[in-house]
N, C-alpha and C positions, 0 to 999 in steps of 0.2 A: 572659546571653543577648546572643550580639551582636544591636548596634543596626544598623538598615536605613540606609546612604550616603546623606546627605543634601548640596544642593548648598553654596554659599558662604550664600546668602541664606534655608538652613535649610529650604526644597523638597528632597521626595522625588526622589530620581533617574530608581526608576524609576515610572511607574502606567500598569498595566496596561490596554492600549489596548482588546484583544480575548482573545477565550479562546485558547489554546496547545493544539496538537495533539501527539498525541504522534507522531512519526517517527523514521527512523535515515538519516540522510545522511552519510555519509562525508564529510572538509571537511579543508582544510588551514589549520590558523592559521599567520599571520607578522606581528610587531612589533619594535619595537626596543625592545631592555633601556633599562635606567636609565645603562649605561655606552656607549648605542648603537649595538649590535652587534644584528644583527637574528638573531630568533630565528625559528623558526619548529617547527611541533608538529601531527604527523597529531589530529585531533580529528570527533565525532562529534555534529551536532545530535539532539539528542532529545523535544525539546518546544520551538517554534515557532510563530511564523503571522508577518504580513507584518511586523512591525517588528524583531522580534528573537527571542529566546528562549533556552535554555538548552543549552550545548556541552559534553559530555563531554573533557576534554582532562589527561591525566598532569601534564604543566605548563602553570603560565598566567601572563598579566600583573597587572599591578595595576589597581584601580580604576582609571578615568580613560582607559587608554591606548585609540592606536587601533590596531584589527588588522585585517590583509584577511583574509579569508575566502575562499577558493576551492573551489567544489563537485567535487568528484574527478568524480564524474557528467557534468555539464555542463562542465566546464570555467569557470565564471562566478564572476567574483569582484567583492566588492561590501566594502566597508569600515563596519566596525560597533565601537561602543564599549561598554567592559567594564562593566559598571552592578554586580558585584555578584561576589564569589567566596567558595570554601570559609570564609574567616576575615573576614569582611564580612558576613555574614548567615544569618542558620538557616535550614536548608532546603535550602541550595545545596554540593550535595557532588561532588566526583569532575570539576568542569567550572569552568565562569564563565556569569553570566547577559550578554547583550550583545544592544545595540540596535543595528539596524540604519541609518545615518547616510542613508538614504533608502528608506521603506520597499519592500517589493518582495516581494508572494506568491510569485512563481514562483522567485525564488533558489533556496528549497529543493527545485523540483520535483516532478512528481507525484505525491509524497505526503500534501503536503500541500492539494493542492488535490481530489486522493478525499478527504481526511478531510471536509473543507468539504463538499464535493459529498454524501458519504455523509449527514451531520446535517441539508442541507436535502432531502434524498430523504428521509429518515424524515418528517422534517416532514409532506410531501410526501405521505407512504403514511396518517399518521395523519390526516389533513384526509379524505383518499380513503375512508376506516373509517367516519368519524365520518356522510359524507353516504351511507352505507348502500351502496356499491361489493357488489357478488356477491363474495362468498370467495375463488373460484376465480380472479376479477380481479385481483385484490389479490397474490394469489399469484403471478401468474404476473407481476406489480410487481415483487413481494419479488425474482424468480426474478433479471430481469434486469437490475437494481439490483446485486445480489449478484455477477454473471456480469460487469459491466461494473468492481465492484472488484477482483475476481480478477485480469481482466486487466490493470488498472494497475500492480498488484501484482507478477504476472508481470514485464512489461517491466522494472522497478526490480531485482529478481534477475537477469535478463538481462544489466540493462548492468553490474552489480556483476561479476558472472562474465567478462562481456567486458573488463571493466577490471584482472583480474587476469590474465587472456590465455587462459581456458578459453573457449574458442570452441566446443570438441564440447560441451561440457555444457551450454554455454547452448542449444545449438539441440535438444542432448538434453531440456531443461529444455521449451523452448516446444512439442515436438512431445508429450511429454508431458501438458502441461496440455492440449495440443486434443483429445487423445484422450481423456482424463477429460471434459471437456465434451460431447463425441460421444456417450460411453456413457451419460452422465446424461441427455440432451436422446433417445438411444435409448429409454429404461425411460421417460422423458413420452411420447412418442407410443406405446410399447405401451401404456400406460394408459388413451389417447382412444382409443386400437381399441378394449380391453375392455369400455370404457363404450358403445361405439356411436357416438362421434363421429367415427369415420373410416368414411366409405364409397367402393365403388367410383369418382363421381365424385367426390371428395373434390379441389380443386386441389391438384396436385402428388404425388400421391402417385404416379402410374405414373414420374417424376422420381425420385423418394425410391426406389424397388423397383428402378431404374435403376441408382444411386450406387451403392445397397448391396450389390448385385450383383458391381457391380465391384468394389469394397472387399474385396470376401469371398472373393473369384478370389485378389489379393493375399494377405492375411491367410493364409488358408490353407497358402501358403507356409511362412509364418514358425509361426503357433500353432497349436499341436495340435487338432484339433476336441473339442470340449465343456468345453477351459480357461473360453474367454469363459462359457458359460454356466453354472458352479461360480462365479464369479466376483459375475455379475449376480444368481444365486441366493442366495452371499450377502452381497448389498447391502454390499460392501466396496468402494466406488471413492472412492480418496483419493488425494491430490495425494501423489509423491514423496516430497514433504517439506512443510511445513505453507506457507500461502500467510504473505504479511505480515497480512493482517487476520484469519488465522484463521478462515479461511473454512469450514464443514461441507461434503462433496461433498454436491450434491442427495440422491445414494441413499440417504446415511447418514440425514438429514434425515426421510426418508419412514419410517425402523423408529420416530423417535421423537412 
């Protein structure tokens, strides 16, 4: 079993500051070899939080060295040292572990700070549970917790797409997720009619019967009449392709 890199004075290299989230950042390492020629190697973080974490990378340096780091995302680069690789320690395959030589949560970007934000939002829902919250509260917590990582989510696929030069797709991409959102927050409010919580004065609804109006004048155009409602019938509204947090569409949610 390899042994865990220890420093001169026989201290651990690395100890674990805070828990590591898992994410996919895109990232450019560059160092210089041993013959100091500088290298450099597309690389992917995957488990992180502010001091360092764990890089996906084909090739890597050795213990000790320093490497910059540059976010293909952001554009941000921030220099971090190697604490640990494939033949250095069990456990670490396929990358290099490395500390970040001044910490910094947002280097990796908003992925990592929904993952944070996600963990104290649960927190957050379970304190809400415990002091006896109405069901239907709680829920409609969950709903827009949920709806606010989706679209973290989204923008992260966004700029990925934009950085490869698909600029239709990306906005095919975001106009997509807004019309899944429309159609699920659609099927919640036919539900508050069913129930009886929407009436005539209800605020905004002569607003709401306004929009939809117009929407439908359009729509019409493009989709057939009775597709959408086959569709909402049956409770099939999912994202394109899967969100990063693997998110369920609301509708699906409600069959189970």
């Amino acid at each position: 079993m390899a042994r865990r890199p220890t420093a001169a004075d026989g201290s651990k290299l690395e100890r674990r500051k805070e828990t590591r989230f898992p994410v996919s950042v895109p990232l450019e390492a560059s160092w210089k070899g041993p013959d100091g020629v500088l290298m450099k190697e597309e690389a992917v973080a995957r488990q992180v939080n502010a001091h360092g974490g764990l890089v996906e990378m084909a090739n890597y340096p050795e213990i000790g060295t320093r490497v910059a780091l540059t976010n293909f995302l952001s554009a941000e680069t921030m220099e971090a040292r190697v604490l640990a690789t494939p033949n250095s320690r069990e456990g670490v395959a396929h990358g290099i572990v490395v500390e970040l030589t001044t910490p910094n949560e947002s280097f990796w970007g908003v992925s990592l700070q929904v993952k944070k934000a996600g963990v104290e939002l649960q927190k957050l829902e379970k304190n809400l549970r415990l002091q006896g919250i109405e069901p239907r509260l709680l829920k409609e917590f969950r709903d827009t917790v949920e709806y606010m990582q989706a679209i973290a989510g989204s923008v992260q696929q966004v700029r990925e797409r934009q950085m490869l030069g698909d600029e239709e797709s990306a906005d095919a991409w975001l106009v997509g997720e807004r019309i899944r959102r429309a159609i699920n927050l659609c099927l919640e409010v036919t539900s508050d009619f069913d129930a009886g919580r929407i009436k005539e004065e209800t605020k905004g609804a002569s607003e709401l019967r306004e929009s939809l109006d117009q929407l439908a004048q359009r729509l019409n155009s493009l989709v057939p009449p009775g597709l959408g409602r086959r569709i909402v019938r049956n409770a099939e509204i999912r994202s394109s392709e899967p969100t990063p947090i693997g998110r369920r569409g609301r509708a699906e949610s409600r069959e189970s």
